[in-house]
N, C-alpha and C positions, 0 to 999 in steps of 0.2 A: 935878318933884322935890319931894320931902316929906320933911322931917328929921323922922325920929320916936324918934331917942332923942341925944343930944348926935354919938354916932359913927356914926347910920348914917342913910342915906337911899336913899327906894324911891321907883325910877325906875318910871312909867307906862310903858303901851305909847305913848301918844302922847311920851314920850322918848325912846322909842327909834327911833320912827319918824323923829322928827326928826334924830336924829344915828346912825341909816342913810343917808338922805338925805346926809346932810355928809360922811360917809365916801366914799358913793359917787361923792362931786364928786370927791376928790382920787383916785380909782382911774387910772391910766395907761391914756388909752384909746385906745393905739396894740395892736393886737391881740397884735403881736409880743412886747409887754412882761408883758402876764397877760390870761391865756386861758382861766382856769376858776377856782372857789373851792372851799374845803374849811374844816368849821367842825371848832376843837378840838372834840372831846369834851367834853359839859355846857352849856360857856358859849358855844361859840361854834356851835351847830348852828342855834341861831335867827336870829343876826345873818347868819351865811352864808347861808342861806334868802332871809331878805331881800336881800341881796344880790344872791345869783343871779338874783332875780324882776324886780330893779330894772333892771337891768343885762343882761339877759338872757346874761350869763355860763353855762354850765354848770357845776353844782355835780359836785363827783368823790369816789370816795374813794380814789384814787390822787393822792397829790401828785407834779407836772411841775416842771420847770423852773422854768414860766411861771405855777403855780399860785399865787393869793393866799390865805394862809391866816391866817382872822378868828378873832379872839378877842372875848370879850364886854369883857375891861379887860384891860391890864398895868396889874396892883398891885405886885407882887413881881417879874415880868418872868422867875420861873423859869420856867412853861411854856412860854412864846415863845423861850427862851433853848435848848430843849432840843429843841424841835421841829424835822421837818425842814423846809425849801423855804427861798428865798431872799427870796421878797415877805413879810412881815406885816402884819395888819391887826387892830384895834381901833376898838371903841366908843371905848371913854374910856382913854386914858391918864396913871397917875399919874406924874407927872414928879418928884414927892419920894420916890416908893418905891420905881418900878421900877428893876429892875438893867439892863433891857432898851430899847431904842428902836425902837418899831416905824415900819415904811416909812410907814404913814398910818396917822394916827385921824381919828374925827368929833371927839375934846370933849378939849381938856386940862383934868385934873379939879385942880387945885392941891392940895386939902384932903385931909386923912387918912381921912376916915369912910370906912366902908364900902358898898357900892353895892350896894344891891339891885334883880335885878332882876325884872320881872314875871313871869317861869317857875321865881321861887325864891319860898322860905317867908319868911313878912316879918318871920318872929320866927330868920331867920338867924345864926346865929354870926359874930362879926366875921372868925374864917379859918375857914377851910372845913375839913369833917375831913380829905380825901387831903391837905391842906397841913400841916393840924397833925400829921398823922403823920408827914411828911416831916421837917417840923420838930424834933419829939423822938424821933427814933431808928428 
């Protein structure tokens, strides 16, 4: 992790790797409980990747029952919140913003900055445009 401006900090891929790894420990790994992963759109197509790969899970694009579906963070906790399936999963969870509590993460992130991460632009906006639009109308 590297703070480069008071609010934000960019996470390396050896961060991620790391807290892929951490996520993947607390996966339920009775078969019967999740049986495949599905990454949101944007943020979560790489961590679910990894996942799949670690885990040797198959990745779907039909969410199951029994599907786990990964997010890169609950900041906001709206797209988790609106998404379907029953399991969620996250990198990093903010525990002071999100509206949302996912089944597992790798990282409780306490701090407000925003997370950038290595498949985004480092000169990123603190909210993302489809959020800011959502946001003002």
């Amino acid at each position: 992790m590297l703070k480069i401006e008071p609010n934000k900090i960019k996470l390396s891929w050896d961060d991620v790797e790391t807290v892929v790894d951490k996520l993947c420990h607390f996966i339920p790994r009775d078969v019967s409980i999740v049986d495949s992963v599905h990454g949101i759109s944007r943020g979560g197509l790489v961590p679910a990747t990894l996942v799949s790969h670690r885990t040797g899970l198959p990745y779907v694009d039909v969410i199951g029952p029994n599907t786990l579906v990964i997010d890169d963070i609950a900041d906001s906790g709206k797209t988790l919140e609106e998404y379907p399936g029953a399991w969620k999963g996250v990198l990093y969870y903010k525990v002071k913003t999100s509206s949302f509590t996912p089944n597992i993460w790798g990282e409780l992130h306490e701090g407000e900055e925003w997370l950038i991460f290595p498949w985004e632009k480092y000169n990123s906006p603190s909210i993302q445009d489809y959020l800011n639009k959502e946001k003002n109308g």
